[in-house]
VMD Tcl script that draws the C-alpha trace (Angstrom):
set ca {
  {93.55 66.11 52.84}
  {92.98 62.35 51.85}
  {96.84 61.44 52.68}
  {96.31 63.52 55.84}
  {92.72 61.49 56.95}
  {94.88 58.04 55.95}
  {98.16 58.59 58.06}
  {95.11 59.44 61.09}
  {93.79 56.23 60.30}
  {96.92 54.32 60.07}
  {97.93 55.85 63.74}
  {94.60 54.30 65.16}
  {95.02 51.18 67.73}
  {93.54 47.86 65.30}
  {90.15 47.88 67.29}
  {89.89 51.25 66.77}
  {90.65 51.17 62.84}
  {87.87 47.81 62.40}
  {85.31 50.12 63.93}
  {85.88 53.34 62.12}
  {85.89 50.62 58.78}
  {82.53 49.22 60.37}
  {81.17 52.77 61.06}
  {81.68 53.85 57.25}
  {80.53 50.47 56.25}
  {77.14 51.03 57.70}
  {76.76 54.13 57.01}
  {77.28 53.62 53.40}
  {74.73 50.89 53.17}
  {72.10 53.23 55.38}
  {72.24 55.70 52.69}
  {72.69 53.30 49.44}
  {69.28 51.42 50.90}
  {67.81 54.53 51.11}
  {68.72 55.75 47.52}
  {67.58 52.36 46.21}
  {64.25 51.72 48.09}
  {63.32 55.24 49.00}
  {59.56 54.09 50.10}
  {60.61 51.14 52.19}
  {63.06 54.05 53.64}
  {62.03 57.32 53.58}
  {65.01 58.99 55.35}
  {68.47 58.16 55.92}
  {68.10 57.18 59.54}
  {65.74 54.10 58.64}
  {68.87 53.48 56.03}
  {71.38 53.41 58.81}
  {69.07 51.84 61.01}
  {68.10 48.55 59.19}
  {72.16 48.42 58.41}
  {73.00 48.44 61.74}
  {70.31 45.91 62.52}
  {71.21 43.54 59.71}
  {75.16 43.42 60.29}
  {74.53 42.34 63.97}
  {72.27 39.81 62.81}
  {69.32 40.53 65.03}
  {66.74 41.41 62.15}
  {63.74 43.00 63.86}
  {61.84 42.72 60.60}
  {60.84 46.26 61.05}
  {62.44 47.33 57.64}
  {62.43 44.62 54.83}
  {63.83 45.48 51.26}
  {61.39 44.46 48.64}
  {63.38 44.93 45.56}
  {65.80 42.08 43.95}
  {68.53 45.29 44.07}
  {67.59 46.18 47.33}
  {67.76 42.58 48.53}
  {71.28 42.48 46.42}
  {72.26 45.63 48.57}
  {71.19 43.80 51.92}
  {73.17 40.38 51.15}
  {76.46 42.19 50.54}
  {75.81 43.96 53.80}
  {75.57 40.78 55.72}
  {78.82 39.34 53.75}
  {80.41 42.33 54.99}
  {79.26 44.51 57.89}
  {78.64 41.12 59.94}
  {82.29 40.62 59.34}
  {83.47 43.76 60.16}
  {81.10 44.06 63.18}
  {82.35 40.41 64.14}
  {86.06 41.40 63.67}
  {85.94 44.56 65.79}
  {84.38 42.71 68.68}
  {86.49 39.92 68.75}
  {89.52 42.10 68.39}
  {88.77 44.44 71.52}
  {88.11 41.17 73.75}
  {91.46 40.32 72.58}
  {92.90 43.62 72.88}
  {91.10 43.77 76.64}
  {92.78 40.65 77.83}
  {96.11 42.30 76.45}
  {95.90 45.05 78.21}
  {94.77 43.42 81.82}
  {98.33 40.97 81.11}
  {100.46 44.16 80.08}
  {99.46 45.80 83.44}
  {99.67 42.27 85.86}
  {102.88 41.60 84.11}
  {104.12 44.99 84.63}
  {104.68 45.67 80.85}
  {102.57 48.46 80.34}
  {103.24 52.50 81.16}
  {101.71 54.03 84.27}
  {99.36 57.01 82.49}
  {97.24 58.17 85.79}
  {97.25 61.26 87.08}
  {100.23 63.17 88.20}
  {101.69 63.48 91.95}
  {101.50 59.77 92.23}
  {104.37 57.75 94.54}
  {106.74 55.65 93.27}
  {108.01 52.73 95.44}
  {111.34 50.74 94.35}
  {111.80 47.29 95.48}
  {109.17 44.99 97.03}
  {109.60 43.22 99.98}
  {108.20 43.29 103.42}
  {108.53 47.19 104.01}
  {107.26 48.45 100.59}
  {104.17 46.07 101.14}
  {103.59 47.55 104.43}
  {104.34 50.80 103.18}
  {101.73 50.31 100.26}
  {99.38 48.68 102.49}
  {99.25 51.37 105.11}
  {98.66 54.40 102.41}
  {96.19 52.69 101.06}
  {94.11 52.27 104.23}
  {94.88 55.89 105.19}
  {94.19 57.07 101.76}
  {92.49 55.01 98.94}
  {93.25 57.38 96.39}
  {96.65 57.23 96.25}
  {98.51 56.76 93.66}
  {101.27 53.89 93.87}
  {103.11 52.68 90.76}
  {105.73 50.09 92.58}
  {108.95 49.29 90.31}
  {110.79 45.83 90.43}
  {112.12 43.17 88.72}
  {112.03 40.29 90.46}
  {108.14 40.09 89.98}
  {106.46 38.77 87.26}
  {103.07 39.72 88.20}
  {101.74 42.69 90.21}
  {101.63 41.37 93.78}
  {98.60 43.73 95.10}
  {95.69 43.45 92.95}
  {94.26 47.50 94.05}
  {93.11 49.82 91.18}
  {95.38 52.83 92.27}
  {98.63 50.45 92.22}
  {100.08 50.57 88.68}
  {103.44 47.12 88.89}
  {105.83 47.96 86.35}
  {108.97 45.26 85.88}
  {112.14 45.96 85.72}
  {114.97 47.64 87.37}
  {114.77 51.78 88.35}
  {118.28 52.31 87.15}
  {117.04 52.08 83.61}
  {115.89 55.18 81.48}
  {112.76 53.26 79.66}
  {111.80 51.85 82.73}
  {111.66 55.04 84.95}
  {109.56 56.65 81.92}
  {107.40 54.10 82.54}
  {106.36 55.02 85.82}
  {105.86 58.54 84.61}
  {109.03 59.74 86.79}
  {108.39 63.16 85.56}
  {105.37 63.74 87.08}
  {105.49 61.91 90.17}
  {105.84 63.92 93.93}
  {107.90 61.37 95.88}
  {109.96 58.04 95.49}
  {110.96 55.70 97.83}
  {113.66 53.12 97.43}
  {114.17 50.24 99.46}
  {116.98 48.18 100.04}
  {116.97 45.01 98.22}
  {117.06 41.96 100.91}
  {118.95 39.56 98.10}
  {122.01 41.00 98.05}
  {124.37 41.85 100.91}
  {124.54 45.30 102.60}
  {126.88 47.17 101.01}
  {125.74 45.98 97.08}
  {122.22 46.91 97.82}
  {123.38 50.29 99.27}
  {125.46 50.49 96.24}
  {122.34 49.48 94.08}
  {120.31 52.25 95.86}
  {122.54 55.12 95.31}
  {122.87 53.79 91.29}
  {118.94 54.07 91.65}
  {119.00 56.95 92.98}
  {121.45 58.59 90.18}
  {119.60 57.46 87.34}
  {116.01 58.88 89.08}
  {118.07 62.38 89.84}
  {118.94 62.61 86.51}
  {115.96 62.38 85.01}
  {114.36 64.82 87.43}
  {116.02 66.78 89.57}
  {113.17 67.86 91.91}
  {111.61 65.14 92.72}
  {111.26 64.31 96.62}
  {113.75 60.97 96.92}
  {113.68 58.91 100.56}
  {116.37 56.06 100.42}
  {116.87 53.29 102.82}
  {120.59 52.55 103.16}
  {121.97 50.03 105.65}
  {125.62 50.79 105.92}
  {127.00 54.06 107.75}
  {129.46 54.24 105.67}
  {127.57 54.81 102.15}
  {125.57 57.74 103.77}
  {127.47 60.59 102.50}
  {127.46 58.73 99.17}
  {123.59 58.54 99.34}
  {123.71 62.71 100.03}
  {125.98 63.63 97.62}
  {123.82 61.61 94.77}
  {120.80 63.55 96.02}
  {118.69 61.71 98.48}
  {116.15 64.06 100.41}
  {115.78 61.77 102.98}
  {117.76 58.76 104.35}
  {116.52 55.90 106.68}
  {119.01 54.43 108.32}
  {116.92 51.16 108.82}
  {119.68 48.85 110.52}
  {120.57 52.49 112.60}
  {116.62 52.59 113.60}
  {116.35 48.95 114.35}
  {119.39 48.79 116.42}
  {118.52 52.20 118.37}
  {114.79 50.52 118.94}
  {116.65 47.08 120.41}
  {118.75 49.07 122.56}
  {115.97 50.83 124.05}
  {113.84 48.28 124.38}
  {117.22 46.49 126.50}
  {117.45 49.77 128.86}
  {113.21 49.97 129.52}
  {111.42 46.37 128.46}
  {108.01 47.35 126.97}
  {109.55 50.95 124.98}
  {109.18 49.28 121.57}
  {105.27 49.05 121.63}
  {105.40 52.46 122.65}
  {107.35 53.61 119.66}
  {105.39 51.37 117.75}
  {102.13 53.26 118.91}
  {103.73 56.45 118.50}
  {104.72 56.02 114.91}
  {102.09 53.46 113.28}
  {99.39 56.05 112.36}
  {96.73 53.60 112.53}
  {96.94 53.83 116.29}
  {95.38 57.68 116.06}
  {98.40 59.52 116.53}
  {100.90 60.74 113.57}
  {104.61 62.61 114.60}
  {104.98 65.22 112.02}
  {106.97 68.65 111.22}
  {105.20 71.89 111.04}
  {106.05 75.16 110.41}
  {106.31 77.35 112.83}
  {103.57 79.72 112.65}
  {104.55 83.40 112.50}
  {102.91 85.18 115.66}
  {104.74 82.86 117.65}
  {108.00 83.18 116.47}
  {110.57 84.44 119.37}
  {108.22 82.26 121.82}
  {110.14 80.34 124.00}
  {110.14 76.29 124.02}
  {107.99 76.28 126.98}
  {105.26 78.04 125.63}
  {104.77 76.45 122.69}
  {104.81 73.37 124.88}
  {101.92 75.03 126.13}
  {99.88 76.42 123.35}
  {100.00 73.62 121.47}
  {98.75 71.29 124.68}
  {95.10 73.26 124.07}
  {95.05 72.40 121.02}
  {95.96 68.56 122.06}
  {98.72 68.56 120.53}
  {102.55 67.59 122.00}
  {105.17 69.21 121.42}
  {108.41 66.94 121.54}
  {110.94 68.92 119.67}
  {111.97 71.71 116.88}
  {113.96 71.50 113.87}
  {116.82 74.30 113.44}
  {118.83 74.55 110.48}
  {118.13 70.66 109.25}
  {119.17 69.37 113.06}
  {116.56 68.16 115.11}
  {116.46 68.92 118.79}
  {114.36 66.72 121.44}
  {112.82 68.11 124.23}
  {114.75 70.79 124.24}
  {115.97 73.37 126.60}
  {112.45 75.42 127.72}
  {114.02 78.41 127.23}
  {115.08 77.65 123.45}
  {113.57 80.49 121.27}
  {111.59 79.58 117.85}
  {113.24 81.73 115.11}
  {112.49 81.93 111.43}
  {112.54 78.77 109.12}
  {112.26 76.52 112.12}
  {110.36 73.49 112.59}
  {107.97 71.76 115.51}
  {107.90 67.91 116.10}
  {104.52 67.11 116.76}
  {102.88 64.30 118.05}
  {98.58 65.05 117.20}
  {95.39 63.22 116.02}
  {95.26 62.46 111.80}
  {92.49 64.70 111.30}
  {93.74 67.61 113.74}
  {96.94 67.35 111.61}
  {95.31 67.99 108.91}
  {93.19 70.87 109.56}
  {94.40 72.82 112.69}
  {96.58 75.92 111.29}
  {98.11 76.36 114.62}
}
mol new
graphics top color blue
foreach p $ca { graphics top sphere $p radius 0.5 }
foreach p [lrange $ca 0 end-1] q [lrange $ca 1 end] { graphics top cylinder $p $q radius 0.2 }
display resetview
């Protein structure tokens, strides 16, 4: 039992070892003051009391041994508890200011709560990204992996830095990989294209293998590493130079579309484009009347999702079938709660 009780103690952080010496310390001298002056202290809790009192050094004067063995009793006390009290203090302010450097250097282990996001890579897009959840969410949970940081870049509660690179084991354990619902990884802007696509699907490997189910949206910015970034598991691609160059085009053909697009997809603006299942009374319906059902509700229909391909204003006569999706263009709170 004794060897048991000492390997507990030996597990406990330093601050927390000092205090559980500086605990027994005063308790001992509570009840040894009490044993030895019983009419100065008539119970235990006076003992502990005017131990506690004399180690910090505040004497109230309230209890005063009278005894040369009770005075013996309090000088040892303030030779040691004092010292002990002292140490234990001075060691958590040291341990504090440890702590707040592990987590602004990125050195210590995310340990919130699960279902968190993990973002790899900072640059302009993962701080927007970050930025933008937070303002739409504060709780989130961010824990944002890189290694060309040395301090945390956002100073927010709910965003946990952790340096290094996320093709590493250790590191990915870090960010509690297990339990997190969704990972993003951007491309890294100080490399060329194809060695940060190449860098991303590596990323993307390593995070795969450590688990499997975990909801992975990569940016790659060469075509021709796509079916690379599929077959190493990526949920989701963005093909940002695709995107940009699409958005350039367009805004070429009609001057003015971009700030369209850009209302249309920043979901500040009070619109968010979403997928939605379709809902089961009106599967069969035809494009057209969802078009219309949905326009009640104020919500726009722009397009359905069959069998992972992704059709635009479609035909009106298209039919909704089973395991489709709608595109949706609607309010952030309708989204949210309208079960249409």
């Amino acid at each position: 039992m004794a060897v048991r009780l000492l390997l507990h103690f030996l597990k406990l952080p330093l601050a927390g070892r000092i205090l559980a010496m500086a605990t027994v310390t005063i308790l001992f001298f509570g009840v040894t003051i009490h044993i030895v002056e019983p009419k100065v202290f008539p119970t235990i809790f006076d003992g502990v009391w005017w131990a506690i009192i004399t180690a910090s050094t505040v004497g109230f004067g309230d209890f005063v041994p009278v005894t040369v063995e009770g005075k013996l009793v309090g000088i040892i006390l303030i030779l040691v508890g004092a010292g002990f009290l002292s140490t234990f203090f001075v060691t958590l302010a040291a341990t504090t200011v440890q702590t707040q450097n592990a987590l602004n250097h990125g050195k210590a282990a995310y340990k919130g709560k699960s279902g968190h996001m993990v973002i790899v890579g900072w640059n302009e897009r993962s701080r927007y990204v970050i930025k933008q959840l937070i303002k739409l969410d504060p709780s989130t949970r961010i824990v944002l992996i890189d290694e060309s940081l040395n301090e945390k870049p956002i100073q927010d509660v709910n965003v946990h830095f952790i340096q290094g690179s996320a093709d590493q084991d250790n590191i990915l354990i870090k960010a509690g990989i297990n339990e997190a619902k969704t990972i993003i990884i951007t491309a890294d802007p100080s490399v060329s294209e194809v060695e940060s696509d190449m860098r991303t699907i590596l990323q993307l490997i390593a995070i795969k293998g450590i688990n499997p189910s975990v909801y992975c949206v990569v940016e790659i910015l060469t075509q021709r590493q796509i079916n690379n970034a599929n077959r190493a598991g990526a949920d989701e691609i963005i093909e940002s130079n695709s995107l940009s160059g699409s958005v350039m085009m367009n805004t070429i053909l009609n001057q003015g579309i971009s700030k369209a697009l850009d209302v249309m997809l920043n979901q500040n603006h009070g619109s968010k484009v979403e997928y939605r299942p379709v809902p089961s009374e009106l599967l069969g319906q035809s494009f057209n009347m969802l078009v219309q059902k949905y326009y009640n509700d104020e919500i726009l229909v722009i397009g359905i999702k069959k069998r992972g391909e992704t059709f635009v204003n479609p035909p009106f006569d298209m039919k909704v079938e089973y395991g489709d999706e709608l595109l949706l263009i609607c309010g952030h709170y309708r989204s949210s709660s309208s079960n249409s």
